[in-house]
C-alpha positions as CSV (number, residue, x, y, z in Angstrom):
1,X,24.0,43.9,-29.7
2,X,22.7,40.6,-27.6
3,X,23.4,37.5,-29.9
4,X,20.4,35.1,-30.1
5,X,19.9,32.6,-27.5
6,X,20.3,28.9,-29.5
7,X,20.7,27.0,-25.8
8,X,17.6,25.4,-26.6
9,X,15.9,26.7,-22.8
10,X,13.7,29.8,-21.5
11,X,10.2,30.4,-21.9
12,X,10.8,31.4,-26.2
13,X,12.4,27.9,-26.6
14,X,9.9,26.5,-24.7
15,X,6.3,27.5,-26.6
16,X,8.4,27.2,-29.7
17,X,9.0,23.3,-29.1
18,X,5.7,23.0,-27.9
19,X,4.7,24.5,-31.5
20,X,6.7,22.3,-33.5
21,X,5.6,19.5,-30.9
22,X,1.8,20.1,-32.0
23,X,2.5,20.8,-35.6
24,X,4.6,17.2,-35.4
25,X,1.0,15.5,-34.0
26,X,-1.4,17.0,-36.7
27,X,1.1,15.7,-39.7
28,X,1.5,12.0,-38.1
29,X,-2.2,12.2,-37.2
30,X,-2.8,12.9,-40.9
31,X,-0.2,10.7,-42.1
32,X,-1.2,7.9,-40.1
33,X,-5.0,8.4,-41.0
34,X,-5.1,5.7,-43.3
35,X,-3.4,3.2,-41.0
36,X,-4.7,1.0,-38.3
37,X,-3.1,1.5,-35.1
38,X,-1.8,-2.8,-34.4
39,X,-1.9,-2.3,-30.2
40,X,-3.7,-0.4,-28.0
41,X,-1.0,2.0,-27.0
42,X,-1.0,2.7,-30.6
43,X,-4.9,3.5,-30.0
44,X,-4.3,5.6,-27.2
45,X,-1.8,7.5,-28.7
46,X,-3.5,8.3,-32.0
47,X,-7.0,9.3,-29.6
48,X,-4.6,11.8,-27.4
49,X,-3.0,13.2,-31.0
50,X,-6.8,13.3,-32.1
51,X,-8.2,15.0,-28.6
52,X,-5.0,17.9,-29.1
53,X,-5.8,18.3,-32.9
54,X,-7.0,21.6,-34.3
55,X,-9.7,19.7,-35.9
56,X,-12.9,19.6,-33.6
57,X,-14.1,16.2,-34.7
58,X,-10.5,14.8,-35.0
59,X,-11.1,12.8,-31.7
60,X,-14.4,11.7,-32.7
61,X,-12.8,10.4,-35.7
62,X,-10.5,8.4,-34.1
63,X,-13.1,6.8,-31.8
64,X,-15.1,6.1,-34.5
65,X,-12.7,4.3,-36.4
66,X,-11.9,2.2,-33.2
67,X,-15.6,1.1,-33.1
68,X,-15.5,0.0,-36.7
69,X,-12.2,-1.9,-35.7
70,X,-13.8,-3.7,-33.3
71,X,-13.7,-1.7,-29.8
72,X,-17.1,-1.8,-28.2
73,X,-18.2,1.4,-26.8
74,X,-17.9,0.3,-23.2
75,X,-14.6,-0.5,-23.5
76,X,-13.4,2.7,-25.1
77,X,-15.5,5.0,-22.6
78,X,-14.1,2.7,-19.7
79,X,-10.6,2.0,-20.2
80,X,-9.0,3.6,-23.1
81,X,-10.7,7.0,-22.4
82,X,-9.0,7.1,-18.7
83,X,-5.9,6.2,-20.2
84,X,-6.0,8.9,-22.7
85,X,-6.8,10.7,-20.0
86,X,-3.4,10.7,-18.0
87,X,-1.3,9.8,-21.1
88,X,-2.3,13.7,-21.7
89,X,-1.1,14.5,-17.8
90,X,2.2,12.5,-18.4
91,X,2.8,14.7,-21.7
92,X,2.1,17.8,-19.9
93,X,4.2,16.5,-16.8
94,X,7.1,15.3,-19.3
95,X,6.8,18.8,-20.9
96,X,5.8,17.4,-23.9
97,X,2.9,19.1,-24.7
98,X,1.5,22.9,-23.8
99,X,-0.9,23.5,-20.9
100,X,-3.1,24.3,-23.8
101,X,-3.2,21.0,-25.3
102,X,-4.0,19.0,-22.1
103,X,-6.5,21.9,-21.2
104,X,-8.2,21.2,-24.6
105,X,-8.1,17.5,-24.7
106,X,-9.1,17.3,-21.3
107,X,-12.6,19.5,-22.4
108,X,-13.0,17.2,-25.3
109,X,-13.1,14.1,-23.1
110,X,-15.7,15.6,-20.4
111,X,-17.9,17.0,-23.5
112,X,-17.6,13.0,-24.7
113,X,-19.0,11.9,-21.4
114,X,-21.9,14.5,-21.5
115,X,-23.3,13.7,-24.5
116,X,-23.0,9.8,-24.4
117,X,-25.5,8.4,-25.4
118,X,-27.8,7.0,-22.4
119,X,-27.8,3.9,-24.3
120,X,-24.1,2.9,-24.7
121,X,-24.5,2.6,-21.2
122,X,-27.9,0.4,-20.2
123,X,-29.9,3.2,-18.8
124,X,-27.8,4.4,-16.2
125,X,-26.8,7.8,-17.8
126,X,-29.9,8.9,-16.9
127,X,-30.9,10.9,-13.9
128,X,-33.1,7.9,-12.5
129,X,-32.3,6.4,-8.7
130,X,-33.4,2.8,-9.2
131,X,-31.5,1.8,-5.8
132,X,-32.3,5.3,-4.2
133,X,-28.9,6.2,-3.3
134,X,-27.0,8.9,-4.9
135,X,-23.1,10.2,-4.1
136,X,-21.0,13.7,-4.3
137,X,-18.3,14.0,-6.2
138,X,-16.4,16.5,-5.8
139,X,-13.2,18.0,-7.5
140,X,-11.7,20.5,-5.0
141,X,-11.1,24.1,-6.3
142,X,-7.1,23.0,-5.8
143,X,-7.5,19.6,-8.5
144,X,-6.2,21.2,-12.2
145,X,-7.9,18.8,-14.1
146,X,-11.5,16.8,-13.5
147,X,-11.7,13.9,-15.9
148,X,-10.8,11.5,-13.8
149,X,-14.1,12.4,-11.3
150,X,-16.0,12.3,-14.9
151,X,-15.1,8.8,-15.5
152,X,-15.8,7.8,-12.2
153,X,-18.9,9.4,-12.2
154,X,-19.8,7.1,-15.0
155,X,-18.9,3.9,-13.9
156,X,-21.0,4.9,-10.4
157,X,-23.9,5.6,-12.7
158,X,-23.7,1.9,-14.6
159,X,-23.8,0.3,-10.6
160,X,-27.6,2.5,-10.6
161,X,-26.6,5.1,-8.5
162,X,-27.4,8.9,-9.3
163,X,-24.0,11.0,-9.5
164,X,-24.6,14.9,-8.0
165,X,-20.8,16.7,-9.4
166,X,-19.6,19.5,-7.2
167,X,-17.0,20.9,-9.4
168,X,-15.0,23.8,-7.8
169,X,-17.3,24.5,-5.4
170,X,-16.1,26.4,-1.9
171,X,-15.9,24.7,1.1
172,X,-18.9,26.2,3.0
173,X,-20.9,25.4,-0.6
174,X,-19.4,21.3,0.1
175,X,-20.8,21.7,4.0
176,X,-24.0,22.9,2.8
177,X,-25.0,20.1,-0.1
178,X,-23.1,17.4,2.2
179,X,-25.5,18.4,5.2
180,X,-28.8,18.0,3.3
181,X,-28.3,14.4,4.0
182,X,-29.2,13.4,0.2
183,X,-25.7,11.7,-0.3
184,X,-24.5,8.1,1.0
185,X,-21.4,9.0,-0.2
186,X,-18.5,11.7,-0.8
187,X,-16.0,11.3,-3.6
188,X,-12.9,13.4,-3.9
189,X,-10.6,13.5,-6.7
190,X,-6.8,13.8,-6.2
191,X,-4.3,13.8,-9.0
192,X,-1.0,13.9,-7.2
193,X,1.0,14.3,-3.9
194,X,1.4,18.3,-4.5
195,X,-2.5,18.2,-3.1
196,X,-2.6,15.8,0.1
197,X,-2.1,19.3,2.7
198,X,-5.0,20.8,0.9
199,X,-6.4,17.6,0.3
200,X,-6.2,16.6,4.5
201,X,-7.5,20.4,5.6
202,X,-10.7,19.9,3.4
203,X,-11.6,16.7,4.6
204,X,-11.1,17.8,8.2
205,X,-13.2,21.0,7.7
206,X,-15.9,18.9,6.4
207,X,-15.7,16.8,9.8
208,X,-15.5,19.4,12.0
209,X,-18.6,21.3,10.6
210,X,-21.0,18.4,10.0
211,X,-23.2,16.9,12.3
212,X,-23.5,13.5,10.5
213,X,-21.1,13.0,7.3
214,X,-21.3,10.3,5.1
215,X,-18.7,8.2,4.3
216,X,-15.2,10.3,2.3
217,X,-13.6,8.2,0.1
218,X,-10.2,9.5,-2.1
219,X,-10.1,8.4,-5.3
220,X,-7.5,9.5,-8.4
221,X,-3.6,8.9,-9.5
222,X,-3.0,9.7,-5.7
223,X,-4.2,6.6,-4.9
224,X,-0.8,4.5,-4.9
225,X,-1.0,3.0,-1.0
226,X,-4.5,3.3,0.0
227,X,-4.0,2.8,3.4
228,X,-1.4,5.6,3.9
229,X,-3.3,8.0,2.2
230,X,-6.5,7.2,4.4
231,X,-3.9,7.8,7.6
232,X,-2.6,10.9,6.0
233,X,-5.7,12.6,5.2
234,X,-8.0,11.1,7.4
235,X,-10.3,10.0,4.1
236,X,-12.9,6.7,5.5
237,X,-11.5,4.9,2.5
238,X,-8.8,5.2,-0.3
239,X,-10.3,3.1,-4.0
240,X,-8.4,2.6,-7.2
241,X,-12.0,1.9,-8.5
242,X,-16.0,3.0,-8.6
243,X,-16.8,-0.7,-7.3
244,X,-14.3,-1.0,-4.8
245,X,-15.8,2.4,-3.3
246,X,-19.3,0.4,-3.6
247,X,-18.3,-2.5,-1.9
248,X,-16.8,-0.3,1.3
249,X,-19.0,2.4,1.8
250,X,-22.2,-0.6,1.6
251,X,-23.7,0.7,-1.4
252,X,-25.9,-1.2,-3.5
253,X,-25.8,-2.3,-7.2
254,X,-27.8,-3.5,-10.5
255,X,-24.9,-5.0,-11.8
256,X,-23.9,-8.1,-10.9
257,X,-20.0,-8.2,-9.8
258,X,-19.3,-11.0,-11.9
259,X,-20.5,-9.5,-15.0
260,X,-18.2,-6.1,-14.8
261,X,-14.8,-5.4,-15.8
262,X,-12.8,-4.9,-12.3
263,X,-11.8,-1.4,-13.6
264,X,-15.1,-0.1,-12.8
């Protein structure tokens, strides 16, 4: 008779960990719950705990509490959301929480940007084009995760411009909306370095087959040396942010530069 396996490694170990891992969150999350995180790590960490919860209104919890702390609205939805946002990729990457879990938080923090209010926002959730100029962005079928081109969308849609999102969509479906002509710019999202052969044969499809392509600008954790990664894949422009995209592709904005965080 095989004895049992106590190394601590193999896929059993594995999803067991990640069980005790979760059921570890839900107790500090409800241990915590009368506590007010001091820092915002301490934020972050007790919105990704929320956004993994079992609870459907954990998150929503958390984020109200943060308002009633003193977080304004734009500020969660700008910066702490994104960093929720690939705190949940590091745990995943770290193998600290299940596929599952990031899967699940990541669907809680899209549904968060779909049913923002328009108002939290000055107007510019809506489908309007005050500045008549509207962008793609895409998420390739090869990007795992599309939060990232979700918060990016919104900070393109506070600068006035309408946001089309082509999310897993084939390449001859990309050809087809980027050859209509209705888009002064193409966004793709890239999350890491495992992408950039993928990432490079895409954006030279999309070359080869259009007549007149607008500006392809890379956006996303892959994003470490912009220029390198526009020599590499042949992308117009690399960005680390929705206004430095702005600023190179010549797009207009309503918002004046001096008045906006330099995250967006």
């Amino acid at each position: 008779m095989r004895e049992p396996d106590d190394s601590g490694s193999g896929p059993q170990a594995s999803g067991i960990r990640f069980l005790v891992e979760s059921a570890l969150r839900k107790v500090a999350l409800d241990k915590q719950g009368g506590d007010i995180p001091k820092s915002r790590g301490e934020w972050i960490a007790r919105l990704c705990a929320a956004l993994t919860d079992e609870s459907e209104a954990a998150h929503q919890r958390v984020i109200a509490s943060m308002v009633a702390n003193g977080i304004s609205s734009n500020e969660i939805y700008q910066t702490y959301v994104p960093d929720a946002a690939r705190f949940l990729g590091e745990m995943w990457v770290q193998d600290k929480a299940s596929f599952v879990d990031v899967t699940v938080g990541a669907a809680r923090l899209q549904a968060l940007f779909r049913s923002r209010d328009a108002a939290d926002l000055g107007g510019w959730m809506d489908r309007s084009i005050p500045l008549g100029q509207s962008v793609l962005m895409i998420v390739p079928t090869f990007e795992d995760h599309s939060i990232g081109a979700f918060v990016a969308a919104d900070q393109f849609r506070r600068h006035g411009i309408w946001v089309h999102m082509a999310i897993g969509l084939e390449v001859e479906e990309l050809k087809h909306l980027l050859g209509s002509g209705r888009f002064a710019m193409a966004g793709i999202t890239a999350g890491s370095l495992k992408t950039l052969e993928q990432l490079t044969e895409l954006i030279d499809y999309l070359r080869s087959n259009l007549d007149s392509c607008p500006p392809i600008v890379i956006g996303g954790r892959l994003v470490d040396k912009p220029r390198e990664v526009e020599k590499r894949t042949g992308a117009d422009f690399a960005v680390r942010t929705a206004r430095e995209a702005i600023e190179l592709c010549g797009l207009a904005s309503v918002v004046d530069p001096l008045s906006i965080d330099a995250n967006t």
